[in-house]
Structures are given as structure tokens and as C-alpha cells.
C-alpha positions in Angstrom: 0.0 0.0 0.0 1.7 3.5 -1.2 2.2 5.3 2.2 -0.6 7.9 3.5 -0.3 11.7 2.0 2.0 13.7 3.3 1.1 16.7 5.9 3.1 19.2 4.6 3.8 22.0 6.8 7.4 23.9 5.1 9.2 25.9 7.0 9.8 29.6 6.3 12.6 31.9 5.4 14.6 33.0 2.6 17.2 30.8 1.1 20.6 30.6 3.0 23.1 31.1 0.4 26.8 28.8 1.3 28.2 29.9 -1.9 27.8 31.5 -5.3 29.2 32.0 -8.6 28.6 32.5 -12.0 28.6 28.9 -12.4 27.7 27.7 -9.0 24.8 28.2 -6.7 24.9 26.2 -3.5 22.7 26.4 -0.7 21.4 24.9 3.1 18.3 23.2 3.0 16.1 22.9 5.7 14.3 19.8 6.9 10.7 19.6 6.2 11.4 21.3 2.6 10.7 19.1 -0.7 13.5 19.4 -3.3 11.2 19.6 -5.7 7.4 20.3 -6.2 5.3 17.5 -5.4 2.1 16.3 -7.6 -0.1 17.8 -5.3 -0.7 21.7 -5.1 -0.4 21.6 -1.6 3.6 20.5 -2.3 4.7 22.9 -4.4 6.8 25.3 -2.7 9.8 23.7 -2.4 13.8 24.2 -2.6 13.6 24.6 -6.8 10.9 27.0 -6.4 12.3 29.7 -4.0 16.0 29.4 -5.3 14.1 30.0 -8.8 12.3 32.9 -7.5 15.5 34.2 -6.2 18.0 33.9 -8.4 17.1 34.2 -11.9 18.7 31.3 -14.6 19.4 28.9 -11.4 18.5 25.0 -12.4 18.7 21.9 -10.3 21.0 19.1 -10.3 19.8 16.8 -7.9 17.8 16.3 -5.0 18.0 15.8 -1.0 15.1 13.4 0.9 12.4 16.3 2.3 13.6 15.5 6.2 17.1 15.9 5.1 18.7 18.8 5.7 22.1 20.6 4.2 23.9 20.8 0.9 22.6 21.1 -2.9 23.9 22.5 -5.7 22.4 24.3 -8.3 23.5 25.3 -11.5 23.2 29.1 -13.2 23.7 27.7 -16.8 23.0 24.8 -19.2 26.8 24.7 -19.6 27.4 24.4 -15.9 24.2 21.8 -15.0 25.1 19.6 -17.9 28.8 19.1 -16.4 27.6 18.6 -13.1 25.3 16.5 -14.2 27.8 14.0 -15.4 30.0 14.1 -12.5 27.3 12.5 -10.5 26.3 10.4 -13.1 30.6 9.4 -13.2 30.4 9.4 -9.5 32.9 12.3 -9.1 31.3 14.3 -6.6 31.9 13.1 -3.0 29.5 14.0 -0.2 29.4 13.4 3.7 26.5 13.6 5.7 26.3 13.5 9.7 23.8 11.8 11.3 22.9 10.6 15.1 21.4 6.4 14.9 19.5 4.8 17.3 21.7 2.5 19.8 25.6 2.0 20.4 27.1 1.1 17.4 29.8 -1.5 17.7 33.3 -1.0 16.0 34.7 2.4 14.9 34.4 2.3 11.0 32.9 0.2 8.3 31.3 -0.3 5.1 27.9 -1.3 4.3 27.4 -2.8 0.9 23.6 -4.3 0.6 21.7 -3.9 -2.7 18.7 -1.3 -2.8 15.5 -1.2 -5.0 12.3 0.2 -4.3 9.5 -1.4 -2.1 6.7 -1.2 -4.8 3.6 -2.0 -2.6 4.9 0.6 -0.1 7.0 2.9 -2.3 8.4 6.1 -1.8 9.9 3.4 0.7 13.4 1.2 -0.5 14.5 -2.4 0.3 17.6 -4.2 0.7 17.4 -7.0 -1.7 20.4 -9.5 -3.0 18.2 -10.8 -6.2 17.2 -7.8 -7.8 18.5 -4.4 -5.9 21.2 -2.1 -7.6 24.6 -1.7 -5.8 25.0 0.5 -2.9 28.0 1.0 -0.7 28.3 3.2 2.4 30.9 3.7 4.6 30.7 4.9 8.2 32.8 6.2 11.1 31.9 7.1 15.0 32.0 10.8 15.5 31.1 10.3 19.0 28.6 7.8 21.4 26.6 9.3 23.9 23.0 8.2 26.1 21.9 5.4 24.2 23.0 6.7 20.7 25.6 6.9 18.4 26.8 10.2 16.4 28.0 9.0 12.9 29.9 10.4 9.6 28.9 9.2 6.9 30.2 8.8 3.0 28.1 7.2 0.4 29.4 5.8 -2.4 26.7 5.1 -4.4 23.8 7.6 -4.5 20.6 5.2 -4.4 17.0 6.5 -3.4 17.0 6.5 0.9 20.4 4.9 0.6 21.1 6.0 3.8 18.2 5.6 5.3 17.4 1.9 4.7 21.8 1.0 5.4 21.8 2.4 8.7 18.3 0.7 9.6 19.5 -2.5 8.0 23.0 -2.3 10.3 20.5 -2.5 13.5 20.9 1.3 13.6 18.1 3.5 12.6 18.6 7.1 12.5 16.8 9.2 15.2 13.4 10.6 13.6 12.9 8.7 10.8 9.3 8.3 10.0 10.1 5.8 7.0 12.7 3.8 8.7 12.8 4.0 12.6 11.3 5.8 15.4 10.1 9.0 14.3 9.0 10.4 18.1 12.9 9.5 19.0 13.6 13.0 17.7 11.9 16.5 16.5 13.5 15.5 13.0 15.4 13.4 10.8 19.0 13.9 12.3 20.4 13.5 8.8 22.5 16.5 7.8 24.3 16.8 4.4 27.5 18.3 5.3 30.1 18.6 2.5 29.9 18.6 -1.1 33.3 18.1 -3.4 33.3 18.9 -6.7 35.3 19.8 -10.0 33.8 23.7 -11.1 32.6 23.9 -14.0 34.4 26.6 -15.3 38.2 25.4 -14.8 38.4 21.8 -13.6 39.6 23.2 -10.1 38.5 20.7 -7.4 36.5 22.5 -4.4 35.3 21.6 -1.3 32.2 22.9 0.4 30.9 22.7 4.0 27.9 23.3 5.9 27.6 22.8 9.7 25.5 20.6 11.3 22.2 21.8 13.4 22.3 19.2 15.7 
């Protein structure tokens, strides 16, 4: 059964602006903002829509889950979107996100590689399955362990739907707030932050790392 309709309550305030260029547009996004417009009309303010209003010629690359919060990048030109395009198709960007899980996670580091694909009968929701899912890889490291809960960086390799999401749940793990995947009273919010983008510009090839601190 495809999951009830989402109460959509966005939160206000202009966009916050990490860094710009004439080829680059990257920006914080809040949790509890889409991406993207949803089908409904009730869903369509979102990320794409007030970074449109806002700056004129700016075009999306990709996407972060509505509860996650932090980095995207937006294009200002066809020229620009096109090449970033490809290096996430090429898997040339590399991105880091911080998130708190559920429990004491054993070990210090790791790697989670467990096939995805989407759980049609419950879909937006994902599954790990060995017949028929599409690579993914994660890789993890404890940041710090505290009351019952473990504070994690995380590196994803591949850049499947949830990916995250369903790993960490799968590991025993689920991060705090997670309506899809875990406990979502254990926290006011999905404490999954997108923290670092790195990335070839557009313009010259130079390779750039961007950074946005973590709210929690």
C-alpha cells in the first residue's frame, strides 16, 4: 500500500546562500522542505521554487530526501548543470553527511554494501534485496557515542534513493526521527545532515570543497 499523503507543513525563510558564482549556486536546505514540487498543489513550494524565484537562470542538479537537511547545488547555466550533471552520473562528486542512529554502534568504521530497490507496494519506501537491488556501498565512522546513541559520519558511495536511510536501519541502527525507517517520536527531525559537497567547477576543472555545519 503507497504510504498515506503527506502533511506538509514547510518551514519559512529565505534561502541561506553557502556559496555563489557564476557557475555555482549552493545552498542549506532545511528539513521539512521538498526538493522539488510534489504532484499535489499543496507540495509545491519547495527548494527549486524559491531558489528559482531568487535567483534568476538557477536550475537543479539533484535532489535531498524532504527531512534531510544541508547541501545542494544548483546550476546558473545549461553549460554548468550539464557538467555537473555528469559528475554525479561518473560518481565524481563526493559528499558526507552526519547523522545521530538509534543504539551503540559496535566497531569504529565500516562499510555497508547491501543492494537497494524500491518497495513497490509501499513505495516512496526502499529495500535491501540481493536478487534484484542495484549496488550501494556506504561507509561509516563514530564521531562520537553518547546516552543510548551513536553520532555517525557518513560517506556514500553510491547515490541510491533512501540509501542511507534503509543501510543504517538494516546495520540495526536507525537514525533518530525517521518516519520511514525508525522511530520518528525518538527526535523533532530526521537527524540527517548533508554536510560537504566536493566537486570539479565547472568553469576550470579546479577541485573545491564545500561545508555546511551541522544543526544538531
Amino acid at each position: 500500500m503507497v504510504l498515506d499523503k503527506l502533511h506538509y507543513v514547510p518551514p519559512d525563510g529565505p534561502v541561506r546562500v553557502v556559496h555563489r558564482d557564476d557557475d555555482l549556486l549552493l545552498v542549506d536546505k532545511p528539513s521539512g522542505l521538498l526538493s522539488v514540487p510534489g504532484k499535489d498543489m499543496a507540495h509545491r513550494d519547495c527548494l527549486e521554487t524559491r531558489v528559482k524565484a531568487a535567483f534568476e537562470g538557477a536550475l537543479l542538479v539533484h535532489r535531498l530526501d524532504l527531512d534531510t537537511s544541508g547541501l545542494m547545488v544548483f546550476a546558473m547555466n545549461k553549460r554548468a548543470q550539464r557538467h555537473l550533471g555528469l559528475q554525479f552520473e561518473r560518481r565524481r562528486i563526493a559528499k558526507s553527511y552526519i547523522a545521530i542512529v538509534s543504539g551503540l554502534v559496535v566497531g569504529d568504521e565500516g562499510l555497508i554494501d547491501l543492494p537497494l530497490i524500491v518497495d513497490w507496494p509501499n513505495r516512496p519506501l526502499q529495500k535491501v534485496c540481493h536478487e534484484t537491488g542495484k549496488p550501494a556501498q556506504t561507509a561509516w565512522q563514530v564521531l562520537a557515542r553518547g546516552d543510548g546513541e551513536t553520532r555517525l559520519g557518513l560517506w556514500p558511495r553510491t547515490g541510491r534513493s533512501h540509501q542511507l536511510r534503509v543501510h543504517l536501519q538494516a546495520l540495526g541502527h536507525p537514525i533518530l526521527g525517521d518516519r520511514f525507517y525508525g522511530d520518528t517520536g525518538s527526535a523533532p527531525r530526521l537527524m540527517l545532515h548533508a554536510e560537504s559537497l566536493e566537486l570539479h567547477h565547472p568553469a576550470d576543472g579546479a577541485r573545491l570543497l564545500f561545508k555546511c555545519p551541522c544543526p544538531f
